[in-house]
N, C-alpha and C positions, 0 to 999 in steps of 0.2 A: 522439213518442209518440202515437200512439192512440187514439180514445174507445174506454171499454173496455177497455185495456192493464192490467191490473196492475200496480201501481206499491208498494204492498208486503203483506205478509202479516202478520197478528196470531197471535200462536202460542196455543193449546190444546191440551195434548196429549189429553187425554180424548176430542178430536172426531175429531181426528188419526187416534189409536190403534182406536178405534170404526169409523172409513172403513173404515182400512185390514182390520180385522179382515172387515165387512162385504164389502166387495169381493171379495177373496178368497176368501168360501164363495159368494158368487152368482156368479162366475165358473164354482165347481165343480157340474156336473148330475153328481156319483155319485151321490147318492141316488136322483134316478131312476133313474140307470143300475142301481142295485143292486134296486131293487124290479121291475124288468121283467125282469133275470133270475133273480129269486126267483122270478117269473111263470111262466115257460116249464115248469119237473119239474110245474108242475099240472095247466097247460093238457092235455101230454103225456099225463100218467096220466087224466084226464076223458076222452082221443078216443081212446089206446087201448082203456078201458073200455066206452064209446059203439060201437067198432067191433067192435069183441070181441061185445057184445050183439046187434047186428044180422047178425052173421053165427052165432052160436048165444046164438039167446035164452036170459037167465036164466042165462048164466055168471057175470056181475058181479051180486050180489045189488043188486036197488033201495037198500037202505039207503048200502052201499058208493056207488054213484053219488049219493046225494044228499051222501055226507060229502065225494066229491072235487066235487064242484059248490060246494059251502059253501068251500072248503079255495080254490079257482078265485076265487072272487066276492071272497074275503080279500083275496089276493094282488092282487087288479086295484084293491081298493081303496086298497093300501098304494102302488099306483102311482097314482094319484090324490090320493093325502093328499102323496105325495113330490112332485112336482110343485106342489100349491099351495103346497108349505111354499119351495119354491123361487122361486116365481113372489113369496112375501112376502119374500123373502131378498133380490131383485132390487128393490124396493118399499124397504124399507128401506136396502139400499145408494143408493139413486139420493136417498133423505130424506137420508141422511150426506152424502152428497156435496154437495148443495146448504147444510148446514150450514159444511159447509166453505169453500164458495164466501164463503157469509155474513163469513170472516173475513179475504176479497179487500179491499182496498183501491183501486179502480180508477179510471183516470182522465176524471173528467165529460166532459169532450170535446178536440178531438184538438189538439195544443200540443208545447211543447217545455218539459220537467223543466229547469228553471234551479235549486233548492235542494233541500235535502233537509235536512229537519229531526232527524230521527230515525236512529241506527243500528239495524241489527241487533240485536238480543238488550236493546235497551233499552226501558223499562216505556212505555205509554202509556195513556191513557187518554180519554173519550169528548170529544172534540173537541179534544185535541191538534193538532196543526200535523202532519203525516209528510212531505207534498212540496210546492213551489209550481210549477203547471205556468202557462206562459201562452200564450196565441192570441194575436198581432198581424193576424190575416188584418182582422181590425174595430179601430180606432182611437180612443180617445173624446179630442179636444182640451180644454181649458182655456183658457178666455181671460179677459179682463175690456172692460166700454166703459164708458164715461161714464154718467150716470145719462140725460138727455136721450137718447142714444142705444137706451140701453135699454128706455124707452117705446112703442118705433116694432118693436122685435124681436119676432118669434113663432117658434115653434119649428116648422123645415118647414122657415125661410127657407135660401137656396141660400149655402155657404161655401165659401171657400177657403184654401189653406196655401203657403204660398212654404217649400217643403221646403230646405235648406241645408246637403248632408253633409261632413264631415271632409278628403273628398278634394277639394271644392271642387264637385260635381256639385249643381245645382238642380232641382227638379223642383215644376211643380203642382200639386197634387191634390186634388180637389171633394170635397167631401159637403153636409150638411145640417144645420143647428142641433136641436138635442133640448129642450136649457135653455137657460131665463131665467131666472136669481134674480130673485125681489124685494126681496132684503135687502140694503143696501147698504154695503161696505165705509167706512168711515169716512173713512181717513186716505185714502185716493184716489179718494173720493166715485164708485164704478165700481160695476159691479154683473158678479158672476161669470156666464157661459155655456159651454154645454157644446157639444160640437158632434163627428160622427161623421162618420169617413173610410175607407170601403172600401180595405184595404191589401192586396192579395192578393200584389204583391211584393215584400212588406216594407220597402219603402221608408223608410216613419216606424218611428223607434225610438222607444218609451216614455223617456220622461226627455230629452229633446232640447226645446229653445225654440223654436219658431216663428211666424212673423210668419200670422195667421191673420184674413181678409178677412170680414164678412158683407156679403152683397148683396142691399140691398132690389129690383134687379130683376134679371135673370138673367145671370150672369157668362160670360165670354169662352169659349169650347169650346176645350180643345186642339187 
């Protein structure tokens, strides 16, 4: 999966219903379409009028051409109002749509969906569980060392993991210490550390034991 991917949807229908209504007329330009050619019988009757005059003055009375000029100026206006009311209709679909988006579930970054908490059509609410995705490309170990030992670690220092798979294959794999606790386990007088291993071919699986090395000076290169 994905960063990004959609992993599942919260249902409304009121936001739904709305998109969809919205989309649909900002899709549609007939209203322009219908006010440009309500436009055209006006323009027509103004430049036959117009022509008509200049080749015998004073056949179209003035009054006459200024009501088809008025009648002209309407019409271009009602294409001008039709058009902004589309260009809002495009403005509000694109607002719904992004609501919609809002009710996207998506996944933080790119992993593999191992659970899924929620079905289909079942209620949720704001921080419910819906999927658990995980990344192993980054590793974080667990260990523990002695207290004495623990004095001397800082977090930087170079580590290593004697890997040990099922099939019987070994592998080494470096990273670098993150943590040192200073609180110490009791019954095994140790202090827990944490430590990260760039896994890019997934070699370390989550929930696996491994024998895990800190080295206070620089460890062997593969």
């Amino acid at each position: 999966m994905q960063q990004g991917e959609v992993v599942a949807e919260t249902g409304n229908s009121e936001i739904v219903a709305k998109h969809e209504l919205l989309s649909r007329r900002a899709e549609s330009d007939v209203h322009v379409r219908f006010a440009k050619k309500s436009l055209e019988p006006h323009e027509s009757k103004l430049k036959i009028a117009e022509r008509t005059n200049r080749q015998i003055p004073g056949t179209v009375p003035e009054a006459e051409l200024r009501a088809l000029r008025l009648a002209e100026e309407r019409a271009l206006l009602e294409v001008e109002k039709a058009k902004v009311e589309h260009e809002q209709l495009k403005t509000e679909a694109k607002v719904a749509e992004e609501a919609l988006h809002e009710l996207e579930i998506v996944a933080p970054f790119t992993g593999r969906l191992v659970k899924v908490h929620k079905q289909g059509g079942e209620f949720v609410k704001e921080g419910d569980e819906i999927a658990e995705i995980i990344n192993i490309d980054l590793v974080k170990l667990q260990g523990y060392v002695p207290i004495d030992d623990a004095r001397r670690l800082r977090p930087g220092a170079k580590v290593s993991a004697l890997v040990k798979r099922a099939d019987g294959s070994i592998k080494t794999m470096f990273g670098s210490l993150t943590f040192v606790d200073i609180r110490v386990e009791l019954v095994t007088e140790s202090c827990r550390v944490l430590a990260v291993f760039r896994n890019a071919d997934h070699y370390l699986r989550p929930g696996l034991r491994q024998t895990m090395t800190v080295h206070l000076a620089e460890p062997p290169r593969e």
